[in-house]
C-alpha positions as CSV (number, residue, x, y, z in Angstrom):
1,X,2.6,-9.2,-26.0
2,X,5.4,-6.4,-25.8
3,X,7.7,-6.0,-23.0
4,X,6.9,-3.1,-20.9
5,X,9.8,-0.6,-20.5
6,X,9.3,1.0,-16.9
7,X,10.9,4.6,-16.9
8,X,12.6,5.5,-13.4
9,X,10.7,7.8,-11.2
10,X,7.4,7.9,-13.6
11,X,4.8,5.2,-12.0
12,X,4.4,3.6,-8.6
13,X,1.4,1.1,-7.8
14,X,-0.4,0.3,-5.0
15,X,-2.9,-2.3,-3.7
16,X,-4.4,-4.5,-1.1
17,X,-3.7,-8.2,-0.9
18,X,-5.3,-10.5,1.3
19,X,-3.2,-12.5,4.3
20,X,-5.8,-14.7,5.7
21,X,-4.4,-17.9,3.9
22,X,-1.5,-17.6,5.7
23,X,-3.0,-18.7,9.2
24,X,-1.3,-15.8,11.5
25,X,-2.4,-15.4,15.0
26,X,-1.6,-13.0,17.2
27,X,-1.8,-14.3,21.1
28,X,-3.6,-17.6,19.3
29,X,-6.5,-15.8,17.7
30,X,-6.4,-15.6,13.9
31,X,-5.8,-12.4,12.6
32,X,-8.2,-11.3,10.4
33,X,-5.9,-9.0,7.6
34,X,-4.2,-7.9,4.3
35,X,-0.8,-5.9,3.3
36,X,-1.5,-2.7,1.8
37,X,1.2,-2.8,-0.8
38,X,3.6,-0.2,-2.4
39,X,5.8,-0.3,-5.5
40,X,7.5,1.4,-7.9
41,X,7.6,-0.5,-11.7
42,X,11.3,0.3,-12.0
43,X,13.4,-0.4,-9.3
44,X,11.9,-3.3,-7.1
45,X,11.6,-1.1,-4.0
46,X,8.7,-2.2,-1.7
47,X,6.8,-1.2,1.2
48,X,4.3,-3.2,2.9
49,X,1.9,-2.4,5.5
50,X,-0.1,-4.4,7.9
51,X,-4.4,-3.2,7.6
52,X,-7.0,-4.6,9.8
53,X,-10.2,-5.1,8.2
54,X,-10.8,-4.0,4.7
55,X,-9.8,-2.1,2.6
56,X,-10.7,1.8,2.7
57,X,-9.4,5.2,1.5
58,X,-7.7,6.0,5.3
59,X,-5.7,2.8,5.0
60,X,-4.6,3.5,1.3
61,X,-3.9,7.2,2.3
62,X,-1.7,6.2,5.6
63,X,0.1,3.0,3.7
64,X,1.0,5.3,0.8
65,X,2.5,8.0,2.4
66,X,4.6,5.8,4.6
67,X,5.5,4.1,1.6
68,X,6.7,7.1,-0.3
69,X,8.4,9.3,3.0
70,X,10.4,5.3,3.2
71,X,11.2,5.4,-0.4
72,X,12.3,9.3,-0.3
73,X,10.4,10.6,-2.9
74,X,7.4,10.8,-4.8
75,X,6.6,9.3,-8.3
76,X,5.0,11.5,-11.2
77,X,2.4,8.7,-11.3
78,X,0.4,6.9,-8.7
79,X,-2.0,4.5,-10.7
80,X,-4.5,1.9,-8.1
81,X,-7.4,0.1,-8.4
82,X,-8.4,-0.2,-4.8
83,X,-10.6,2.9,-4.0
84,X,-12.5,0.4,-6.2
85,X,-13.7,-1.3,-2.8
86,X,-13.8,1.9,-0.7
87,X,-17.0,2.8,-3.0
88,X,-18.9,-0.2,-2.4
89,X,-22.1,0.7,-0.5
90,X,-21.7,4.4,-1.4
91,X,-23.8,7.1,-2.9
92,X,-22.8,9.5,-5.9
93,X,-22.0,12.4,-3.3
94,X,-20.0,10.1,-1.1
95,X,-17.8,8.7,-4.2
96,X,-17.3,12.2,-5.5
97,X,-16.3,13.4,-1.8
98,X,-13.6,10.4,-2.1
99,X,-12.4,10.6,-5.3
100,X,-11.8,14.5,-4.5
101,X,-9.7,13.8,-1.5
102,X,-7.6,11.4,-3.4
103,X,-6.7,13.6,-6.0
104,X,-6.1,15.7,-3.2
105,X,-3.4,13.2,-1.6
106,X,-1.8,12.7,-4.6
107,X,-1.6,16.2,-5.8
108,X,0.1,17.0,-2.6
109,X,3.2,14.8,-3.6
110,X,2.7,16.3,-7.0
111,X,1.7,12.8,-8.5
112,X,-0.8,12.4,-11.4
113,X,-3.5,9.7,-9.9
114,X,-4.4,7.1,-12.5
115,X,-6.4,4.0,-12.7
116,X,-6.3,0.6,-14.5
117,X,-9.1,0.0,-17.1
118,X,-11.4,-2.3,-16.4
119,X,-11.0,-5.9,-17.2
120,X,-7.3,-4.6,-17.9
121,X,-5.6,-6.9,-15.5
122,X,-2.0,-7.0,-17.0
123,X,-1.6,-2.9,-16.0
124,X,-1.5,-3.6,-12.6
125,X,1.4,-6.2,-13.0
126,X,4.1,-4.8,-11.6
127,X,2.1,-4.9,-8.2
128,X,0.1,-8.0,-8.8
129,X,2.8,-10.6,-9.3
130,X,4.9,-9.0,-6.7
131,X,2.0,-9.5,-4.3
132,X,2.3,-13.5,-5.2
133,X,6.6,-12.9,-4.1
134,X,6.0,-11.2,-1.0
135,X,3.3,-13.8,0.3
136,X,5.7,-16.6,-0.9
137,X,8.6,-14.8,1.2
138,X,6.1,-14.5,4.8
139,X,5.2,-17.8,4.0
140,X,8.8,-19.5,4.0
141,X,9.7,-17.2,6.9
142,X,7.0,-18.3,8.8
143,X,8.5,-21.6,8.0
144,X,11.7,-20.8,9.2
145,X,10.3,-19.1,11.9
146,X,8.6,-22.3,13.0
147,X,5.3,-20.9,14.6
148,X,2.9,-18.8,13.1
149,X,1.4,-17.2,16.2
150,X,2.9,-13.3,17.7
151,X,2.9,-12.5,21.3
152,X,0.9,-9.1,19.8
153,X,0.8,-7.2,16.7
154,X,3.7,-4.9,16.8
155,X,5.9,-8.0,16.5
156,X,4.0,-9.4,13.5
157,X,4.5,-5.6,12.0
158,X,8.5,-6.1,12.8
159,X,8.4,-9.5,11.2
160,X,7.1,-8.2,8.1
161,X,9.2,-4.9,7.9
162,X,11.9,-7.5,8.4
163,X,11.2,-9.5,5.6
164,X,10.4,-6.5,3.0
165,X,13.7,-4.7,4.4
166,X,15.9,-7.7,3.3
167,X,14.2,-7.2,-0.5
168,X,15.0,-3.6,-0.9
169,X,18.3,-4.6,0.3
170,X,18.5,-7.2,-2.9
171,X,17.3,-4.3,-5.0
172,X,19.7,-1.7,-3.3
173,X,21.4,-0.5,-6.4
174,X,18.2,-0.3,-8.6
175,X,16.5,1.9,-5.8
176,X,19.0,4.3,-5.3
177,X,19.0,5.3,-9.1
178,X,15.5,5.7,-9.3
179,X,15.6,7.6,-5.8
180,X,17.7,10.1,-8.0
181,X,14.9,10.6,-10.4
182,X,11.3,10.7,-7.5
183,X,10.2,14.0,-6.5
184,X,11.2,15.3,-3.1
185,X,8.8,15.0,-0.3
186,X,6.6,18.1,0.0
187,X,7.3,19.6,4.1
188,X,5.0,17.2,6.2
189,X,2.6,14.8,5.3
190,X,-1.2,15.5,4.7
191,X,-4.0,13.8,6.4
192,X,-4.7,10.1,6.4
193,X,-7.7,9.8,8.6
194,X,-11.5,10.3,8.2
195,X,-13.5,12.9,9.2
196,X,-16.8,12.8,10.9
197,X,-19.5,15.0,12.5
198,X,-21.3,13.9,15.6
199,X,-23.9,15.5,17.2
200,X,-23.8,16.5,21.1
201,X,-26.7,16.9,23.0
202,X,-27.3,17.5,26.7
203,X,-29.2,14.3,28.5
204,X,-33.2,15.8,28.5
């Protein structure tokens, strides 16, 4: 094993990691959710974002581009293993259709879209064990906290922006030199929703 050298500005990572373990409620109903998850290998920074159900191209396209308009820039590299389960139950046409509007996304921020090989675990690290951090730090906050049940979801959203805000402050120094070396932000953002055609018909 060699130690991986992580050039500023070259590769950021994202995934999907469940929260269910956690026991959040909202309003005393279990909330049934995951943290899409953002980071760059070099600098620490991280961005977290609350999805509802699985996981799906529209929530990786809307938790990455918050991540990266937070961040300030783009990477060269955006490597991800979680369209992965956006192609379960999907024909060949469909998958093409969502790889194409991947490369898409990422060629707006001018990033090069990789993947990890499969059964090539250790290249997602610098996302994986980070997700096993940031679960550790809700989880001793919720302690803290002394309840784990929100009067709605937009505070449970706070709580957690609050918790990944105090880890890029940690990391402040290490961000801001690799915020020197991202990729500005192209004018506005491109489209993180899905499109679908329905059929309207008059009542016989």
């Amino acid at each position: 094993m060699f130690r991986q050298v992580h050039e500023p500005g070259r590769l950021g990572l994202s995934d999907f990691t469940e929260m269910d373990s956690l026991g959040v409620t909202v309003a005393g109903v279990a909330l049934d959710h995951r943290l899409y998850h953002f980071r760059p290998a070099c600098s620490g920074f991280e961005h977290a974002h609350v999805i509802l159900g699985g996981e799906s191209y529209v929530a990786l396209a809307e938790g990455l581009q918050n991540a990266i308009w937070a961040l300030g820039g783009a990477p060269r590299e955006h490597r991800s293993d979680s369209l992965s389960a956006a192609f379960r139950n999907l024909d060949a046409d469909a998958r093409k259709d969502l790889t194409t509007r991947y490369d898409a996304l990422c060629a707006h921020y001018g990033m090069q879209p990789t993947r990890n090989n499969r059964g090539v675990a250790h290249e997602n690290g610098a996302i994986e064990s980070p997700h096993g951090h940031l679960k550790s730090a809700v989880r001793d906050a919720l302690l803290l906290r002394g309840s784990h049940d929100f009067d709605n979801l937009g505070s449970y959203r706070r709580f957690i922006d609050e918790i990944v805000g105090r880890i890029n402050a940690r990391n402040g120094k290490r961000i801001e030199l690799e915020r020197a070396l991202l990729q500005p932000l192209p004018v506005q953002r491109t489209c993180d929703y899905e499109e679908t055609r329905v059929d309207l018909r008059s009542p016989a």
